[in-house]
N, C-alpha and C positions, 0 to 999 in steps of 0.2 A: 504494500500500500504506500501510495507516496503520502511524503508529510503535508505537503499544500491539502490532499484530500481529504486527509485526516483533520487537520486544524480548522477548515473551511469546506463541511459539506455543502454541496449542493441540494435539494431537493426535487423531485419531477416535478414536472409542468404539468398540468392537467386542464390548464382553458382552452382557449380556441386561439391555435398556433397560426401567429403571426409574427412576423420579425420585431414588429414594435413590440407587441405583449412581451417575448424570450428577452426581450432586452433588458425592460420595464421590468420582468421579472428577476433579472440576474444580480441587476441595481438592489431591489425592493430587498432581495435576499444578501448581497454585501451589508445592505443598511441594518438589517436584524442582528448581525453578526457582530458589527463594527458598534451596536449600541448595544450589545451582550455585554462586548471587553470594555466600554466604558464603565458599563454598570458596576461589572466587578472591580475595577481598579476604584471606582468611588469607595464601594462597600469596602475592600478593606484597605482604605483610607492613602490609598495612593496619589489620589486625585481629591480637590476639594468637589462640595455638590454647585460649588459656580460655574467651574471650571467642564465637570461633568454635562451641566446642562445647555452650557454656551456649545461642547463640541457637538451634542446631541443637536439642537438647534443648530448648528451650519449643517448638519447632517441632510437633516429633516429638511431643508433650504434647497441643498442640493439633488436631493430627490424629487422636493417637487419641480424645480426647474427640469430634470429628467424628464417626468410625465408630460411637461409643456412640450417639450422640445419633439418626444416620440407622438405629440398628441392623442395620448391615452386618454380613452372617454369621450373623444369627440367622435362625433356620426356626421363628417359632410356632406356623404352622400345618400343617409338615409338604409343603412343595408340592414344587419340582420338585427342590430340594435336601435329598435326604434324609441322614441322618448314617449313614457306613458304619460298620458293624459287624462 
């Protein structure tokens, strides 16, 4: 087993595969990981809880700029997600 797979699993994908969603998804899941190792360096006191939540917040920043950028959520063209009304 390599150690990158080991330190950072992946998990399946199980929506509806599209290059944006795999991406969106890849992101979504660095970001659960990367605010795992914050959490724990808070808790045992490595990090203060300022410090923690300012990284956690660029985090959070940067993912959603992700979703803008892959335009996750939007329907231009009206396809298989249509917006209920």
């Amino acid at each position: 087993m390599d150690k990158d797979d080991f330190l950072y699993p992946r998990g399946r994908y199980y929506g509806q595969v599209k290059p944006e969603n795999l991406v969106f998804n890849a992101n979504f899941q660095e970001f659960a990981q990367r605010v795992g190792i914050i959490c724990s360096l808070e808790t045992s006191g490595k990090i203060s809880p300022e410090e923690a939540y300012d990284q956690v917040k660029a985090l959070w920043k940067q993912l959603k700029r992700a979703k803008k950028q892959l335009k996750i959520g939007e329907n231009p063209f009206g396809g298989e997600e249509e917006s209920k009304e």
